[in-house]
N, C-alpha and C positions, 0 to 999 in steps of 0.2 A: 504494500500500500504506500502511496508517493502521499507525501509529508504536504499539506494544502501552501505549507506557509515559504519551506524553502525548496520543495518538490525530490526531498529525499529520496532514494528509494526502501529505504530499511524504518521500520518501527516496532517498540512493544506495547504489546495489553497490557494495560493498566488493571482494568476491570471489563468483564463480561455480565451483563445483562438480558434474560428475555424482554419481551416487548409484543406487544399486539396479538395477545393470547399464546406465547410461544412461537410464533409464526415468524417472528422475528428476534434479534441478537443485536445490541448494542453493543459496541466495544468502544471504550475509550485508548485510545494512542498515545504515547509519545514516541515522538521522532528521535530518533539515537544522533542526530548532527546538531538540531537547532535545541534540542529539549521541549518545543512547544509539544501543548497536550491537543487532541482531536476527537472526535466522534464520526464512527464508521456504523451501519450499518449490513446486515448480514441475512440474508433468506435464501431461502432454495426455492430453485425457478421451477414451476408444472409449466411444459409448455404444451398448446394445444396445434396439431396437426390438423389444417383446413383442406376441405377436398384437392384443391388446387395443389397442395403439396406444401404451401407457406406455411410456415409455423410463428406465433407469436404467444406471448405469457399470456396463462390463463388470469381473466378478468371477472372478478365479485360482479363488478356495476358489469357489464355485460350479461349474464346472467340476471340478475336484478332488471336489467332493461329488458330481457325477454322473455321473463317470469309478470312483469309488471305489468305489458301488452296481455296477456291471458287472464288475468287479474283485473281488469278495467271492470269501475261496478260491484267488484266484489268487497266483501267487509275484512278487506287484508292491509296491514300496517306495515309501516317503513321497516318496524322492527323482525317482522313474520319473514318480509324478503330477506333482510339480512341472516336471520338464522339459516333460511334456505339455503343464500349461499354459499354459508359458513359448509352446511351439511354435504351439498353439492362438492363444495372442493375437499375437505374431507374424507369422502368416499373416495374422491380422485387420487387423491394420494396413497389410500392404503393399498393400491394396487402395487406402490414400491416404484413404478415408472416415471423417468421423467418427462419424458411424450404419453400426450394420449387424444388421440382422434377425436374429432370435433364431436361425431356421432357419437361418442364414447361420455362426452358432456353432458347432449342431450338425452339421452338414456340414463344417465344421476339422476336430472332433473324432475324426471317422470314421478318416482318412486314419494320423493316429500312434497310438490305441488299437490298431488292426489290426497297424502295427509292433510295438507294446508287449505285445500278448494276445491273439492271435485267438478265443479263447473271448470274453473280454470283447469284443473288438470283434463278435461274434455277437450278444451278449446285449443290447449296446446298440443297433445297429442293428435287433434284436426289436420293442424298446420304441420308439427314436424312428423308426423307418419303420411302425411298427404294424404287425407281420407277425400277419394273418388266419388263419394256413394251413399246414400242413405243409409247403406246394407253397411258399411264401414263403422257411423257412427252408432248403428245398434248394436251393433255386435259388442263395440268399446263397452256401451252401457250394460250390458248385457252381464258382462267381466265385470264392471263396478259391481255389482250386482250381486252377485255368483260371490266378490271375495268381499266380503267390507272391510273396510278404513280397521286400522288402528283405533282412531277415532269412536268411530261407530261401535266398533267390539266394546269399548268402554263402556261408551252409554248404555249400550243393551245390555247390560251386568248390572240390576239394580244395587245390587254390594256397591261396586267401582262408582256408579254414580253419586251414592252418599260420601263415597271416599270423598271424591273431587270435589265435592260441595264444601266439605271439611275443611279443605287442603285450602281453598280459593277464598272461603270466607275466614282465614284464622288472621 
């Protein structure tokens, strides 16, 4: 790491820090020539492979901006998206891979919008599976249907509902 103030090439950690849930590593520097001290930051890159072959880092607000399009109307909060993301890149990661196909994105996506909104999770699965057909979108509903929600399982457990009452009003 090159030194900002007199463009060293050599420095040591002072101190090491997480930062932004773990996701990120604060290091504080000093430069072994000048003695000034620095702040560096530190993450690991997920990058996403787009059909075309380009690769660029995977993006929260990208996601957020495509999740929020499905979302138009619905009773979902800035905070709901973000958790999604969080969730979204998450699962991307425990793959261990540093690339992972675009379509590999949208298939995370699927899994917690469905928890999150089943409308939105309809409307996006529309667009990103290209649904052709009447026959397409019944069928989807069809699967809502057939498995319920996380969600739903809950509520339909009169027990779990009194839980969550408990839990929501303490």
């Amino acid at each position: 790491m090159n030194c900002p103030f007199c463009r060293h090439d050599d420095s040591r950690v002072v101190d090491s820090r997480p930062a932004d849930d773990g996701a990120l590593i604060r290091r504080r520097r000093e430069c072994l020539e000048c003695g000034r001290r620095f702040t560096t930051s530190e993450t690991s890159v997920l990058l996403v492979v787009k059909r075309s072959g380009a690769t660029e880092p995977f993006s929260r607000e990208k996601v957020i901006s495509g999740v929020r399009k499905a979302c138009q109307g619905r009773p979902v909060n800035d905070d709901d998206y973000a958790l999604l993301a969080q969730r979204v890149e998450e699962a991307l990661r425990l793959d261990g891979s540093a690339e992972v196909e675009a379509q590999e994105v949208g298939m995370a996506i699927l899994a917690p919008l469905r928890e999150l909104d089943e409308v939105a999770y309809l409307r996006y699965a529309s667009v990103y599976r290209n649904f052709a057909s009447l026959e397409d979108f019944e069928g989807e509903i069809a699967l809502l249907r057939a498995a319920p929600s996380k969600i739903e399982k809950q509520f339909s457990n009169p027990t779990a509902v009194k839980e969550s009452a408990l839990t929501t009003h303490k």
